[in-house]
C-alpha positions in Angstrom: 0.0 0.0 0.0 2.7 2.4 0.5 4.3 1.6 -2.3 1.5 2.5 -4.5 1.5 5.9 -2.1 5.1 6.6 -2.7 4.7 5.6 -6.7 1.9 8.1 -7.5 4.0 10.6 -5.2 7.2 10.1 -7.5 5.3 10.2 -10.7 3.3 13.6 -9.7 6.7 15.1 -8.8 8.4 14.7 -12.2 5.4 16.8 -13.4 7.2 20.0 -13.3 9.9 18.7 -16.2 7.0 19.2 -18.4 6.2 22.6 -18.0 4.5 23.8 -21.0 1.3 24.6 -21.7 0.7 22.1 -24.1 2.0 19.2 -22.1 -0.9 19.6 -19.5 -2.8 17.0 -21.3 -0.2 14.5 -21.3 0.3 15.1 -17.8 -3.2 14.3 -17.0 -2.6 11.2 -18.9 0.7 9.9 -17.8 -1.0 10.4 -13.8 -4.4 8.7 -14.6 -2.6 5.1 -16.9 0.2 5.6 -14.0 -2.1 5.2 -11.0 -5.0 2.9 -12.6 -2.6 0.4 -13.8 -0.8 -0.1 -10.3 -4.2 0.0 -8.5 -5.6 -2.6 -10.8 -2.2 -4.2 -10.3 -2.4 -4.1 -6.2 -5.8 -5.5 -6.4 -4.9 -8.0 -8.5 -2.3 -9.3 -6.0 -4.1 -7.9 -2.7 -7.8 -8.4 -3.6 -8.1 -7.1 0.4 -6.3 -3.5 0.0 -7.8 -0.7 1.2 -6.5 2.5 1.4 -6.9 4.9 4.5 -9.0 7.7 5.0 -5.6 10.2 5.2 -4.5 8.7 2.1 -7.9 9.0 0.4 -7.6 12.9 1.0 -4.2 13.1 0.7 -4.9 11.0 -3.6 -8.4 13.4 -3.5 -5.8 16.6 -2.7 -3.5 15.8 -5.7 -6.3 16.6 -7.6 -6.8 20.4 -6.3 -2.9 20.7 -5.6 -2.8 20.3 -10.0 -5.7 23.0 -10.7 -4.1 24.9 -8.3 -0.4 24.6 -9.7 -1.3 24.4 -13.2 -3.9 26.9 -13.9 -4.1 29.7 -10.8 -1.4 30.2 -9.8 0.5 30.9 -13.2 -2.5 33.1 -14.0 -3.0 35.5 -10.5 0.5 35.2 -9.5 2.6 34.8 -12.6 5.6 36.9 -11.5 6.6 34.0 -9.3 7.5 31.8 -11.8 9.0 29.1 -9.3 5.8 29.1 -7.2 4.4 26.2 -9.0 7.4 24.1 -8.9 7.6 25.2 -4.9 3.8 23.9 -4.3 4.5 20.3 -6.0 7.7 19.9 -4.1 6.5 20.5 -1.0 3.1 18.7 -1.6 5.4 16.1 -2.5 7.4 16.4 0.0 5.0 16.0 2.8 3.6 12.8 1.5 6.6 11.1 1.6 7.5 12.3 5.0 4.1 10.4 6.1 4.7 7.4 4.4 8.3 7.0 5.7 6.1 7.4 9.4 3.8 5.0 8.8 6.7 2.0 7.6 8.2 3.3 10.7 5.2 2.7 12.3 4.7 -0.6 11.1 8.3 -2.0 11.8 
């Protein structure tokens, strides 16, 4: 479970190597065949995996986190060019942090 976590994590972080306009759609793409090929993957193998209510939020958030990144912020605040590439990393950042808790957890 926490591999899927930290594998939707790593591909939503590469995001900001594709930074123009164009490439939004094949953003959206990449993230969507990423994630429904390991969850149909996981439930292939685990047919009892469930994910947690944090986590649920935390997949849900990525969701708002990209509208945000991709459209509002380049748009009300496009001076700060680095902004967008700040929000991912740290959005990023603060998933992994909870996974590596939760292994630690678990151990």
């Amino acid at each position: 479970k926490q591999w899927y976590q930290r594998r939707v994590r790593g591909t939503y972080s590469l995001f900001p190597l594709l930074f123009q306009a164009q490439e939004l759609l094949i953003k959206v793409v990449i993230l969507l065949m990423t994630h429904s090929f390991m969850w149909a993957t996981l439930k292939r193998i685990y047919p009892d995996i469930v994910l947690g209510w944090l986590e649920k939020i935390y997949i849900c958030g990525l969701v708002g986190h990209f509208l945000i990144a991709e459209l509002v912020l380049p748009i009300f605040l496009a001076r700060f060019q680095f902004l967008p590439l700040l929000t991912y990393s740290v959005y990023c950042a603060v998933g992994v942090i909870y996974s590596y808790f939760v292994v630690m957890k678990t151990l």
